[in-house]
C-alpha positions, 0 to 999 in steps of 0.5 A: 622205395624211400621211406625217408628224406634227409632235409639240409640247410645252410643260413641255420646252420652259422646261428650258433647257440639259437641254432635250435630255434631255427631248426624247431622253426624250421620242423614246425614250417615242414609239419604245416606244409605236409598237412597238405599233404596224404601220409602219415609222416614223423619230422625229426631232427638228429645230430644236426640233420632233419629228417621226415620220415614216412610213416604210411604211403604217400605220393612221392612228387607231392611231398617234394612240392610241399618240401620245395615251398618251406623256406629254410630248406636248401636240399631234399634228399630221397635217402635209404637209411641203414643199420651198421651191420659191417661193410660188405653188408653196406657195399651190398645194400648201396649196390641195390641201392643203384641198381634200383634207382639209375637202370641205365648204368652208363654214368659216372660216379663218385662215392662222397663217404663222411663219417659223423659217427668216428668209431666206425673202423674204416676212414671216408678215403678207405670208404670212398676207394672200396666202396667204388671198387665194388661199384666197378665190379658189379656195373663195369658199364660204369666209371669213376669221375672225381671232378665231374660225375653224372651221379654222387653217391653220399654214404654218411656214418651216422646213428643210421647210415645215410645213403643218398644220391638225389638233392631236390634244391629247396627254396633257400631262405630261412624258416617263416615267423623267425624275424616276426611279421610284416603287412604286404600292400597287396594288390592284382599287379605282378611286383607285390605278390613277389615282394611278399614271396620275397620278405616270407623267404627271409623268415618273416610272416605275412599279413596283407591288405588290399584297397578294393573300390567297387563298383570301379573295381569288380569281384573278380578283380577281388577274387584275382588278388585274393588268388595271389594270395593263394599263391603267396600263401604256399610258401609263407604259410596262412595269410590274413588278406584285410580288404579296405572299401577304398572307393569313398576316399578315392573320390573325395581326393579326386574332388578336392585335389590337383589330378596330377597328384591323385596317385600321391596323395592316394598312395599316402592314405593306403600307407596310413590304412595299410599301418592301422592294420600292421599295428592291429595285426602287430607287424613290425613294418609295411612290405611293398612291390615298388621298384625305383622309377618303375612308374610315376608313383615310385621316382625317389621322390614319390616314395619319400613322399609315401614315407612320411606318412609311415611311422614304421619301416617301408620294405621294398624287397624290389626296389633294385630290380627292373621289371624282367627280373620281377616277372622271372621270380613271378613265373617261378612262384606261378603267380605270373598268369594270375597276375596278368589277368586283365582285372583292374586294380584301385591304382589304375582306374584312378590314375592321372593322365599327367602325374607328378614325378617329383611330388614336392611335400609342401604342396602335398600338404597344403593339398591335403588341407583340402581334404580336412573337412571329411577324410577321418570319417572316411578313413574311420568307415573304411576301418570299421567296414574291413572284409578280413579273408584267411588265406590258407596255402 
């Protein structure tokens, strides 16, 4: 029965004069997300409301999920959208309108009236208080209840008149590519493909590298990340994965260096690879899954040792969180199953028995004299021989 659906945000709203970048943004994302989509539908922004409307069939439930994944949306609304053709013609419709949506009509309700359009001739308490008398006398089953109702009927004057009582929450945020982009570290572990769902949620595009080391690492283990990927995807729109043969580098370190530093000194060269790319890809910081103290390469000593070699910011979305709160918005994004999946990663096959807690940079540096004689050719070959994968939603 709904041919549209009246899209709401929130953060858009206080821009003030650069509002309307953000709501062409925001058009501009739910176009992307709908593509995915079978129908033909028309996005279209009114006095302040966005609105998509359904120009063919479509399957109901899979529009709401594509709408769920654009960031910036705060609620969906399933809304009928009316001409002015007087009140007793609205009562008659919003009394259809009920009957078609809530069969059982053993529910309490409010009719929440707000008139955008002003020359409409009755005030929203006149609307509110007839229109709920008219309620009463075509369902006496049902009952008003002003502070706590089962439904909320919201009548909004408009060009049309909105009628609607439905509100899909929508993943809140703000619309991806309006704070520019940044490159996600991203590897098959369950904190960086949240951390990257969290920095799209804030408006920013995401490009990620993965540290592959074959043959100590499989193809599925690719492929896992590659999947995680996928999944980021869905809500931050197309991805460029850059996947770095990171084997020869890690066994020179592990030739040359102390084992008890391998995951810093290791960490600090995915850093400088994953910058090269950012500033190819022209990203504006680094986004990592590190949460302090988690393990031993993310103490606050640890990631002040991995900074120093970044010449752009470092954003770690988690780095409060401990590790219950990760796997929550994990499984939310459904990127929990893929992410336990028992596939190793370069960073653990590698890791040492024994790692320093507390890397001290000085001898950092002087272990990393050691590698003088061979690293930039590494680091050259590992640049020149990148895999780039798009990855779409």
């Amino acid at each position: 029965m709904y041919k549209s659906f009246l899209i709401k945000y929130a953060e858009i709203a206080i821009k003030g004069k650069n509002r309307y970048l953000f709501e062409d943004a925001l058009v501009s994302q739910i176009n992307l997300s709908l593509k995915k989509v079978d129908g033909e539908f028309l996005v279209r922004k009114e006095q302040g409301r966005i609105y998509v409307d359904a120009l063919s069939d479509y399957d109901f439930d899979e529009v709401v999920d594509a709408l769920t994944k654009v960031f910036g949306i705060v609620g969906i609304c399933p809304v009928v959208l009316l001409e002015d053709e007087g009140f007793d013609k609205l009562a008659e419709e919003v009394i259809s309108y009920i009957d078609k949506v809530y069969p059982d009509k053993n529910f309490s309700f409010k009719v929440n009236a707000r008139r955008a359009r002003k020359n409409y001739p009755m005030e929203s308490m006149e609307i509110n208080a007839a229109m709920g008398e008219r309620i009463l006398k075509a369902y006496p089953q049902t009952h008003v209840d002003v502070h706590k109702p089962d439904v909320m009927i919201n009548i909004e004057i408009r060009n049309k008149i909105n009628v609607y009582s439905t509100v899909i929450p929508g993943p809140g945020g703000m619309p991806v590519g309006t704070n520019g982009k940044a490159m996600l570290l991203l590897s098959g572990g369950i904190d960086s493909p949240v951390a990257g769902y969290m920095i799209a949620k804030r408006g920013v595009a995401i490009d990620a590298t993965y540290f592959h080391a074959p043959p100590y690492t499989s193809e599925r283990a690719k492929q896992k990340v590659v999947d995680l990927a996928k999944i980021v995807a869905r809500y931050s729109g197309p991805i460029n994965l850059h996947v770095v043969n990171f084997t020869d580098i890690q066994l020179y370190i592990y030739e040359q260096c102390p084992h008890e530093e391998l995951t810093i000194i290791m960490r600090r060269y995915m850093m400088k690879l994953a910058e090269h790319f950012a500033k190819e890809q022209k990203c504006l910081g680094l986004i990592t899954g590190e949460s302090i103290g988690q393990v031993a390469s993310q103490t606050m000593q640890s990631l002040a040792a991995t900074n120093e070699v970044c010449t752009m910011p470092v954003y770690r979305p988690l780095i409060g969180f401990d590790k219950q709160e990760i796997v929550t918005i994990s499984e939310k994004i459904d990127a929990y199953e893929t992410s336990i999946l028992p596939f190793e990663d370069c960073c653990t096959i590698f890791v040492a028995k024994h790692p320093v807690t507390k890397p001290n940079l000085n001898v950092i540096h002087n272990d990393e004299k050691k590698l003088a004689e061979k690293i930039d050719q590494l680091m050259q070959e590992a640049i020149n021989s990148v895999e780039v994968i798009h990855i779409e939603g």
